[in-house]
LOKEFI-611842 format. One record per residue (C-alpha): x, y, z; residue in three letters. Coordinates in steps of 0.001 Angstrom, whole numbers, padded with zeros to 6 digits, always signed. Layout:
// residues N
XYZALA/...
// end
This chain:
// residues 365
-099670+099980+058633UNK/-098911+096989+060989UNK/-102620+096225+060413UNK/-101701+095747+056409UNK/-098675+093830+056886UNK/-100700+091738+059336UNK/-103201+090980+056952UNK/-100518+090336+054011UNK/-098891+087886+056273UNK/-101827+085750+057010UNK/-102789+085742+053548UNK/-099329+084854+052500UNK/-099772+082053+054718UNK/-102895+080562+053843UNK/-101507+080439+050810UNK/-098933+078274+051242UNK/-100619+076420+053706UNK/-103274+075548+050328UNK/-100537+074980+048769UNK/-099244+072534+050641UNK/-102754+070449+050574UNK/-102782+067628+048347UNK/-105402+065930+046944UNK/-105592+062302+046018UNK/-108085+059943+044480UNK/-107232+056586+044188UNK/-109280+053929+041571UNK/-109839+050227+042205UNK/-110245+047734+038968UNK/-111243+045068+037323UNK/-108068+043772+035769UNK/-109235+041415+032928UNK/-108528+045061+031622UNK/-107443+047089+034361UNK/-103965+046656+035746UNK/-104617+047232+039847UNK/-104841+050700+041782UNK/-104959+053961+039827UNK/-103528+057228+041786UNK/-103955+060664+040446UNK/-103399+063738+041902UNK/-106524+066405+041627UNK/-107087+069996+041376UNK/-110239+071047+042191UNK/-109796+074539+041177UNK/-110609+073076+037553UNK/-111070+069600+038064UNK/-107979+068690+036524UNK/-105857+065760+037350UNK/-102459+064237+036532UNK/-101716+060285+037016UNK/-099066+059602+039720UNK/-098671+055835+039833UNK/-100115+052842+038739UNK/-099861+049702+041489UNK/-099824+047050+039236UNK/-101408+043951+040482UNK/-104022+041270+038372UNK/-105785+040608+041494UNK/-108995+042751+040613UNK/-108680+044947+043797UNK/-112330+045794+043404UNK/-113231+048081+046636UNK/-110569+050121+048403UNK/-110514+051706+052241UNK/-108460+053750+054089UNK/-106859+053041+057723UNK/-108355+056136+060141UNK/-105500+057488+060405UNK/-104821+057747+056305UNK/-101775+055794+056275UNK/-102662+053353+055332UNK/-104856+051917+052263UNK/-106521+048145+052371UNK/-107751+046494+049219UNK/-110267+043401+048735UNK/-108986+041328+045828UNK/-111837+039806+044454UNK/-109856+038062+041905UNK/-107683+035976+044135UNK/-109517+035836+047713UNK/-106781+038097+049292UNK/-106739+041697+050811UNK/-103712+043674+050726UNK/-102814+046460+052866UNK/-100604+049766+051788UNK/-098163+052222+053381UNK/-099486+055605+051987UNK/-096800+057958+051524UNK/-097422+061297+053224UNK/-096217+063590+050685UNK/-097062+062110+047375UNK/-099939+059604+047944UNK/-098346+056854+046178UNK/-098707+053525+047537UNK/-096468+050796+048923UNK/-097016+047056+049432UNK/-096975+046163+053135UNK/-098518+042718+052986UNK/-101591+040536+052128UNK/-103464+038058+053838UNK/-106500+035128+052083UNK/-109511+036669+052818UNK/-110571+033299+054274UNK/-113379+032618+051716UNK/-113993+033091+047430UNK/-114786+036408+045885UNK/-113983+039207+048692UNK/-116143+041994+047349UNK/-116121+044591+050323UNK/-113493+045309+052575UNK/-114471+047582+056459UNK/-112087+049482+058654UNK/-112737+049989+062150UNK/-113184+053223+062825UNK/-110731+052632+065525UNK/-108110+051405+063665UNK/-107871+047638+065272UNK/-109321+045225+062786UNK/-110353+044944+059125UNK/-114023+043557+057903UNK/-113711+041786+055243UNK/-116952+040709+052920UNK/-116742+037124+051025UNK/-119507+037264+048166UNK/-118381+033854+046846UNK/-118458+031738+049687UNK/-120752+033770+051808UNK/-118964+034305+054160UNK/-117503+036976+056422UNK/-113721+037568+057836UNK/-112148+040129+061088UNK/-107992+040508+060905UNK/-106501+042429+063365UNK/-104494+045131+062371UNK/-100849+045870+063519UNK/-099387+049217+063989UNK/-097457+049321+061072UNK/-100078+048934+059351UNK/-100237+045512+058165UNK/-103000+042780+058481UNK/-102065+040138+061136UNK/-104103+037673+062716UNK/-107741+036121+061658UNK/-109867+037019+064602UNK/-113215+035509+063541UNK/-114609+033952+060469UNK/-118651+033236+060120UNK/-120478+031371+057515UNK/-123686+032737+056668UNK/-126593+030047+056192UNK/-128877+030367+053422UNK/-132852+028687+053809UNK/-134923+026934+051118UNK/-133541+027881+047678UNK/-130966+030541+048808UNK/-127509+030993+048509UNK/-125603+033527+051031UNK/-123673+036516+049261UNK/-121784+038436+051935UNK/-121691+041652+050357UNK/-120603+044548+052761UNK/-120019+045274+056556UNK/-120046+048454+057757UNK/-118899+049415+061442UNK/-120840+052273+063367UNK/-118949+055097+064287UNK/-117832+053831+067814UNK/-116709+050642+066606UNK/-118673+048903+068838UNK/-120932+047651+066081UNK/-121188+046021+062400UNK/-123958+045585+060184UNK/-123075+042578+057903UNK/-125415+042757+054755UNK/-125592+039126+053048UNK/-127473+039728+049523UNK/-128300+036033+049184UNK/-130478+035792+052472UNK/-132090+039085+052600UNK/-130589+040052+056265UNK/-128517+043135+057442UNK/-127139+041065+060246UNK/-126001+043069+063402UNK/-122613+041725+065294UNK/-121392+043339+068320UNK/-117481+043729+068299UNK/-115424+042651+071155UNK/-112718+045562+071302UNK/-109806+043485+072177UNK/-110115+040524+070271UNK/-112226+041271+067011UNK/-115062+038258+068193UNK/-118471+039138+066923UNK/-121295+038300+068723UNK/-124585+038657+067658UNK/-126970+041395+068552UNK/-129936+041498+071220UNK/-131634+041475+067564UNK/-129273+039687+066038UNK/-130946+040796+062433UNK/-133205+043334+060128UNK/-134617+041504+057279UNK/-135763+042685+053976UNK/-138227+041773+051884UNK/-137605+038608+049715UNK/-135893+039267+046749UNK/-134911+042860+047481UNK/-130968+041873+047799UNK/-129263+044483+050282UNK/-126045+045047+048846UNK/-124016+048255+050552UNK/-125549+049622+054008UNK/-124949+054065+054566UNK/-125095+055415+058370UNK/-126583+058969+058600UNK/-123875+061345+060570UNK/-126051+061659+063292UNK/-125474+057853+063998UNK/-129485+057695+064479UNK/-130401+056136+061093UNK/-129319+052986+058741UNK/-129915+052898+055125UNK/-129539+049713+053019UNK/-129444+049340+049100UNK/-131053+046780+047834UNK/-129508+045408+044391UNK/-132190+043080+043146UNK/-135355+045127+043907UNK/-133555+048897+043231UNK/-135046+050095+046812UNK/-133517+051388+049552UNK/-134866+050459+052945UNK/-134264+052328+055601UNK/-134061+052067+059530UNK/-133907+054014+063009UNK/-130704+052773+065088UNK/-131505+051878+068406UNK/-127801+053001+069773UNK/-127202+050691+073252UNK/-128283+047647+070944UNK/-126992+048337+067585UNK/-130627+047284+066701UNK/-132272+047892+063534UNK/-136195+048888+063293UNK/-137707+049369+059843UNK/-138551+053108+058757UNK/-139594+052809+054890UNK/-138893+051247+052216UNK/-138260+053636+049050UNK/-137777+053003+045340UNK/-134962+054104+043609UNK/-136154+054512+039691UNK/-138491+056644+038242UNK/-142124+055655+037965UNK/-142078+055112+033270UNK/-139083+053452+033655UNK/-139408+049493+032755UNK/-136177+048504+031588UNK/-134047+045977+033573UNK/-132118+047525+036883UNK/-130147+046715+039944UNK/-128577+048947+042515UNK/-124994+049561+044006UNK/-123830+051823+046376UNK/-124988+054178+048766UNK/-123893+057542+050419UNK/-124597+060623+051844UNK/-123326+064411+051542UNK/-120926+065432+054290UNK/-123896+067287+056249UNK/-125985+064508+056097UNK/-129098+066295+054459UNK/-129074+064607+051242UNK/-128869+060984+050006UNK/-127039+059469+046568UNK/-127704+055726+045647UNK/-126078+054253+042152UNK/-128684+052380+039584UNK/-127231+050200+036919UNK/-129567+050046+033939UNK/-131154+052953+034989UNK/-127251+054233+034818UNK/-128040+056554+037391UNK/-128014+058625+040654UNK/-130831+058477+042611UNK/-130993+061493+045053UNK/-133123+062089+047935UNK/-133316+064459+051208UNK/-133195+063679+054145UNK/-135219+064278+057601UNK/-132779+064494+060045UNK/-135505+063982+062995UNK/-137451+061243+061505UNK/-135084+059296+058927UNK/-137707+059997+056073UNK/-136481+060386+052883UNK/-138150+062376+049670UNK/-136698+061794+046294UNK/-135087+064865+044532UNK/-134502+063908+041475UNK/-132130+061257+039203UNK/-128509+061841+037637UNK/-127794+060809+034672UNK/-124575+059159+035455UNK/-122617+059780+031474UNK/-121469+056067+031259UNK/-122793+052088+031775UNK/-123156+050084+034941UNK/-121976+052705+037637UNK/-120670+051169+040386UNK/-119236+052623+043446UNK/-119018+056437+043891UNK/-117886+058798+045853UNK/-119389+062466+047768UNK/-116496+065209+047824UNK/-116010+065861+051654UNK/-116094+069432+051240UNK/-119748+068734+049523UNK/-119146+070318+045930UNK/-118699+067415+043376UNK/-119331+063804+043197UNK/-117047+061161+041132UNK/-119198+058014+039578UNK/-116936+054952+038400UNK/-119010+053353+035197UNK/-117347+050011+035048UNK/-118578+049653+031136UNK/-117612+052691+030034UNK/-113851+052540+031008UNK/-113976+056034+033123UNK/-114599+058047+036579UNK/-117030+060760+035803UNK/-116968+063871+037608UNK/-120288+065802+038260UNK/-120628+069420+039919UNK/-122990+069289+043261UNK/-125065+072224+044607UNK/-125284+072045+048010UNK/-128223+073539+048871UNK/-130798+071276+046504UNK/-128194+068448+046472UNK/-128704+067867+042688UNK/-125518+066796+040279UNK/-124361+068514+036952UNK/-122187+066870+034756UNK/-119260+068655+034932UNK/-117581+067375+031274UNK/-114227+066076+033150UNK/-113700+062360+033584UNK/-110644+060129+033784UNK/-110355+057257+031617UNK/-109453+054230+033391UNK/-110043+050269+032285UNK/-113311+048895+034670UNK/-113073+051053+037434UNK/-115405+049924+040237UNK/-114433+051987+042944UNK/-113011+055335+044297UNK/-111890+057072+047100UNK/-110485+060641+048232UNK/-107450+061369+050571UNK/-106139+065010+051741UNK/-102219+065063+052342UNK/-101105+068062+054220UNK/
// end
């Protein structure tokens, strides 16, 4: 008998305790037609969700990160050249204004948190260019720490497009589109002051365009999208360095397709076995696994992503759906993901939102 109440009582409360979890996704637009941040609550029992707020603001807050601790959300305003930070509330998800800061150059396309918490990386398509704030404890961005200006050769233009810090903070890998480098900066820890690696850069072919850069969980391996050329290039991580050495370089469309393409984003499942990079034109998914020894990947297949021009998307931490944002289409498709083969299914749910371009997933407990 005290072995059945036992059991009722744990049950009871692991119920409430999954009751208590909330789960929040949060959509960055365009706002010719969009009107700022989107927050919905989901249920992933059905894939339902309801809207909770909408953060109004006509500053095209076009990529979105969270603070480590997820209290706090930062946006890069690509229509204005600011970044805005947010106050996350812990029991509804909805977002407050805490203050906003010129992202020191035109177009901010990307914004990077340190995994650490102490600065924000902040990507200047526009100008080319590349920004580090500190970050205060409450929170808000405070004080430029380092600007650099990337240099473009004979008949090329810098685009700063991401930077991505590894997952001791200690590094960032700076991808500039324009110049066909994945620059590597080492991070001073008390200032924000990037100095350039022992190999201060990887570059790519000419042409190929790396756009968003993905670090396998095991820390060992880089992998780089490359918007003009649809590849993905890939590299081993030499770890005291930060270093980048070239592995392959992989395609990202199928072999009879010949229409006009270029590539987005990059990610991987939460075990780090399979790969997901977004093709607009192709308005797809490409999916590949992954050898966690040697870095190599093999394609698996292509997902039809149900809309135009998919831009960023997310992996479900718990590894069973994926969410694609098609800007064209006005919505944020969700697909159903086997684990095992890593291959999508459209899972006929999507929320209609004007030119969403990117989204992201918090847990509130």
């Amino acid at each position: 008998m005290k072995l059945t109440i036992l059991t009722l009582f744990c049950l009871i409360t692991m119920t409430t305790l999954a009751q208590k979890t909330k789960e929040i996704l949060y959509l960055g637009t365009y706002t010719q037609k969009g009107e700022g941040i989107y927050v919905y609550e989901l249920d992933r029992s059905n894939m339902s969700f309801k809207e909770l707020q909408i953060v109004t603001s006509k500053t095209s807050p076009s990529f979105l990160e969270f603070h480590p601790n997820k209290k706090y959300l930062y946006a890069a305003n690509e229509g204005t050249g600011t970044v805005s930070a947010y106050a996350i509330d812990p029991a509804t998800g909805k977002l407050t204004v805490i203050n906003e800061q010129p992202s020191h150059g035109s177009g901010p396309c990307h914004i990077g948190v340190d995994p650490k918490g102490r600065f924000v990386y902040v990507s200047n398509y526009g100008s080319g260019d590349l920004a580090v704030y500190k970050l205060n404890q409450d929170g808000s961005i405070g004080a430029l720490a380092d600007t650099i200006q990337d240099k473009g050769g004979p008949g090329q233009k810098p685009h700063m497009h991401s930077m991505i810090p590894s997952s001791d903070g200690k590094f960032v890998y700076a991808s500039d589109l324009g110049i066909d480098k994945i620059m590597v900066y080492a991070v001073d820890p008390k200032t924000g002051k990037l100095t350039p690696g022992s190999v201060p850069y990887a570059e790519v072919q000419k042409g190929d365009g790396p756009r968003h850069f993905a670090i396998h969980p095991n820390g060992n391996f880089g992998y780089s999208v490359g918007e003009l050329s649809s590849v993905v290039n890939s590299f081993k991580i030499v770890k005291n360095s930060g270093a980048l050495v070239p592995l392959e370089r992989v395609t990202m469309l199928p072999a009879d397709f010949t229409g006009k393409n270029s590539a987005a984003d990059i990610h991987f499942s939460p075990d780090g076995k399979f790969l997901y990079a977004s093709n607009r034109g192709h308005e797809s998914l490409a999916i590949y696994s992954v050898d966690a020894a040697t870095g190599k990947l093999t394609v698996v297949g292509h997902a039809d992503t149900h809309g135009k021009h998919p831009r960023n998307f997310l992996i479900d931490q718990k590894g069973e759906f994926a969410i694609v944002t098609n800007r064209d289409n006005d919505n944020a498709v969700f697909f159903k993901r086997d684990q095992a083969t890593g291959k999508l299914t459209f899972a006929n749910k999507e929320i209609s939102v004007p030119t969403p371009v990117c989204v992201k997933q918090l847990f509130l407990k």
